[in-house]
C-alpha positions in Angstrom: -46.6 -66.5 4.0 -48.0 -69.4 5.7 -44.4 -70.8 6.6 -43.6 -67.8 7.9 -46.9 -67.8 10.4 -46.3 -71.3 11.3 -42.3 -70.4 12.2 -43.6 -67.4 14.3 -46.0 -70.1 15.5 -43.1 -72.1 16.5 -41.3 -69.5 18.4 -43.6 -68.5 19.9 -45.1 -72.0 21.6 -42.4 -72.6 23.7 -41.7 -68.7 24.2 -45.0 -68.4 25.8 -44.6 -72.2 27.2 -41.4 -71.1 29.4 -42.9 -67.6 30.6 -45.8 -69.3 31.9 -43.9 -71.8 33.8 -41.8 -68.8 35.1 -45.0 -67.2 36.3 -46.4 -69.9 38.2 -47.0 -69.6 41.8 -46.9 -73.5 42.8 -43.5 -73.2 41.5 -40.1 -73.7 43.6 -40.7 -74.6 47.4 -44.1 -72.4 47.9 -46.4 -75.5 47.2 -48.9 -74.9 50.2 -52.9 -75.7 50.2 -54.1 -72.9 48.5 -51.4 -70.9 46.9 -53.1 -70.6 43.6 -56.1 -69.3 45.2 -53.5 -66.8 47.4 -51.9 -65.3 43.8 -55.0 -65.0 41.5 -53.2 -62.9 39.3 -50.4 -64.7 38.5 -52.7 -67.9 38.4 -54.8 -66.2 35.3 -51.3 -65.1 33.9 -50.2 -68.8 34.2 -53.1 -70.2 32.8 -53.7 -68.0 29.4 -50.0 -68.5 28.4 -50.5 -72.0 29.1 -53.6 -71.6 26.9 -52.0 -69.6 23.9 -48.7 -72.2 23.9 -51.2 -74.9 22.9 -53.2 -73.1 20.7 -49.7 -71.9 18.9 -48.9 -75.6 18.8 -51.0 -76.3 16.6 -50.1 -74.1 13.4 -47.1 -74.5 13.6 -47.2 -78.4 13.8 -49.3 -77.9 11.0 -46.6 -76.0 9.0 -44.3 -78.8 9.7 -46.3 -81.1 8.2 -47.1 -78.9 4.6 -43.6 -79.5 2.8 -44.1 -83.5 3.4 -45.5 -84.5 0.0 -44.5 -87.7 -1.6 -42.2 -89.8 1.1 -42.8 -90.1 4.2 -46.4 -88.6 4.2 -48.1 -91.3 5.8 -45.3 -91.6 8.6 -45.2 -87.7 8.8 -49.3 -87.7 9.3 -49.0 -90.3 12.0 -46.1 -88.9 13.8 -48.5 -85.6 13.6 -51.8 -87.1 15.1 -49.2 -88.9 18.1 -47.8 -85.5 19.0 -50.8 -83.7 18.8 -52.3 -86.4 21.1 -48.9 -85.8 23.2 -49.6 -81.9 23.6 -52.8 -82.6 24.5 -52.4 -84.9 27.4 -49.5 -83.0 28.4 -51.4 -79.8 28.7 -53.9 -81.9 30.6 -51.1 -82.6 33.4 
């Protein structure tokens, strides 16, 4: 059950990742002062899709990581911690 949640999981990440960049209103040539604050709807769309791709990251990173057991474990668990560090600065962009 749990690799099926953390397959959903990856699915859906980048699913909700590539909606939320659709929905955007900075995006394409309409970058004026202000435009977020001109499209609060679509801003609060864009932001809690942002939100959920990153929390949905996370399990299914997780998931990834479960079947490594004997080698590679150490190299899996560090390449784990450096993506998770990755998501998080890229979500900080």
């Amino acid at each position: 059950m749990w690799r099926k949640a953390a397959a959903v999981c990856l699915v859906t990440a980048p699913v909700a990742l590539a909606v939320a960049t659709g929905v955007d209103p900075a995006l394409g040539e309409n970058q004026e002062y202000g435009v977020y604050r001109q499209h609060p709807d679509a801003t609060q769309w864009h932001s809690l899709l942002l939100h959920w791709a990153w929390v949905l990251f996370v399990p299914g990173l997780l998931g990834l990581l479960a079947p490594v057991r004997k080698r590679g474990a150490v190299l899996a668990r560090v390449a784990w911690v450096a993506v998770v560090v990755g998501l998080v600065s890229f979500s900080a962009l």
